[in-house]
N, C-alpha and C positions, 0 to 999 in steps of 0.2 A: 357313246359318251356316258348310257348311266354305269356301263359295267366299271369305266375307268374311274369315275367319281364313287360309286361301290365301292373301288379297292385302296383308295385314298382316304376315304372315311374311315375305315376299318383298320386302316396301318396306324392312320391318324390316331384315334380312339384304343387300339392295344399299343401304343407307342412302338410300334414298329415298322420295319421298311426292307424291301423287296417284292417278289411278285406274288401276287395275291391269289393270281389264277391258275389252276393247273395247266400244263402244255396245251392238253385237249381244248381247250376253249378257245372257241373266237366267236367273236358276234359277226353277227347275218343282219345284214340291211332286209327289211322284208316289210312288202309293199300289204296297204290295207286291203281290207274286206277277205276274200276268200282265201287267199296267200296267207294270212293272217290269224286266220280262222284253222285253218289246216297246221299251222306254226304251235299255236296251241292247244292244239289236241295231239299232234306228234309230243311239245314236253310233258304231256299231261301222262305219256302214256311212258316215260325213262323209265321208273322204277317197276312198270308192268315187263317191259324188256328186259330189266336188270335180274327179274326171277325174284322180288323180293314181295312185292305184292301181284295178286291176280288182278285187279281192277285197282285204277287211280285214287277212287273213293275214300279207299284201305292207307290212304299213305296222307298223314296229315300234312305233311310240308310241301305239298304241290296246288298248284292253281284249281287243279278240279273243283275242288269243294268251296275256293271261295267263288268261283264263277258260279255252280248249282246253288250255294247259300249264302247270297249278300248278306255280309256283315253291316252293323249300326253303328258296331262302336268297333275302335282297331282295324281302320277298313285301309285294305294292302291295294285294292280296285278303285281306279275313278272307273264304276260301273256305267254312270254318263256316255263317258269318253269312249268306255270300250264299248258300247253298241253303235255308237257313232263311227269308230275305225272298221267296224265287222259290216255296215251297214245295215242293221234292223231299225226297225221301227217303232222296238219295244223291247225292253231287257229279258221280260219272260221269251221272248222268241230267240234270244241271246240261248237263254237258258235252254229252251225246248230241242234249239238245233246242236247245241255243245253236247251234251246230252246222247243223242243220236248218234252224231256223228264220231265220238269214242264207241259206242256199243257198236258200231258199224265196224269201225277198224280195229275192234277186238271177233268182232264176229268171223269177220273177212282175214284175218292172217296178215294187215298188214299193219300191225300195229311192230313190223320189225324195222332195224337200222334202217333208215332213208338216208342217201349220201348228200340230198337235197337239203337237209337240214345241217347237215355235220359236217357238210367241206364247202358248203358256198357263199359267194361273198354276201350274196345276192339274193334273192330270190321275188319274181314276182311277173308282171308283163314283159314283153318286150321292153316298150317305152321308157318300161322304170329300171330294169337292168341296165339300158343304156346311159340312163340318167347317172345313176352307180358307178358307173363305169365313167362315166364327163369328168364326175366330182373329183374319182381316185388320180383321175389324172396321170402321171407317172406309174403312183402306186399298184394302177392297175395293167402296166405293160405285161405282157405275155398271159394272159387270161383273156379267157374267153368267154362268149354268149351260148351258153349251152339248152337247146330246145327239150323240155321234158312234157311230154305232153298237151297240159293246156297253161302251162308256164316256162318260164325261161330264169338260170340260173346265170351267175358270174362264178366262175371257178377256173383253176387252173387245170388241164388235161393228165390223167395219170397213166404216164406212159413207163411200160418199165426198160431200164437201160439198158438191156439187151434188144428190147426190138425197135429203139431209138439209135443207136450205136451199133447195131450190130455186133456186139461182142462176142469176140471166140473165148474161148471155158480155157483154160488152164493156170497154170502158178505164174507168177512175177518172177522171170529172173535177170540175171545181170544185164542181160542184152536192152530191157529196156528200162532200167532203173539210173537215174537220175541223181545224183547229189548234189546236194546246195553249198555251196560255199568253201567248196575244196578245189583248191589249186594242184592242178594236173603237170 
């Protein structure tokens, strides 16, 4: 809801109208505390992937720095809220584990593409996949609950159409090509 309200503002405000977002984009349902916490240290680390900065720090348009530096004034965080949805008990331990847990996934190599973030509808418990899944209702036909370790996503399966169809390799020709709309 906020990315769509996001692109409504903004068409609104440049008096323009079409799509806002690029193709790549779709939002991820994604459950609190640790799913969440992992959610944001994976966008914290885009533009470290992108080859343009080595640490998030280095890039002032991303979350890292306002998570490590609550702001006073021009504050983008309800810093409240977010140690509430992460589950701490205190913003510094906000702070302490965000912190670690980027220099962890810079340290360890996996600060690359997760497809957990980037093609799922979903992401979070069982429970709450399922929930995800209750809501889309229709929307969610032909997708599935996919187990990644100690989470489970909603995405669609990517299978390629030759090992779904069994497709044999050569040219289209006459024999099974089809015309619409001509009388024989």
């Amino acid at each position: 809801m906020i990315a769509g309200r996001t692109g409504q503002e903004y068409n609104q405000r440049k008096n323009r109208k079409g799509a806002f977002w690029e193709n790549r984009y779709h939002a991820t349902a994604v459950e609190s505390g640790e799913h969440l916490f992992q959610c944001l240290v994976y966008i914290d680390l885009n533009m470290v992937r992108a080859g343009i900065v080595e640490h998030p720090s280095e890039w002032p348009f991303c979350g890292y720095n306002e998570v490590q530096k609550p702001r006073n004034k021009n504050v983008l965080i309800d810093y409240e809220r977010l140690r509430k949805l992460l589950g701490f008990d205190s913003y510094d331990r906000v702070i302490t584990y965000h912190k670690r847990w980027v220099e962890d996934y810079l340290g360890n190599g996996k600060g690359i593409r997760d497809e957990k973030w980037t093609r799922s509808i979903a992401v979070g418990s069982r429970g709450f996949v399922d929930g995800v899944k209750s809501i889309l209702g229709a929307l969610a036909l032909g997708r599935k609950n996919i187990e990644t370790g100690e989470s489970y996503q909603l995405r669609e399966h990517s299978i390629p159409y030759s090992a779904h169809f069994g497709v044999k390799k050569g040219d289209i020709g006459p024999k099974n090509t089809y015309f619409w709309n001509v009388k024989l």
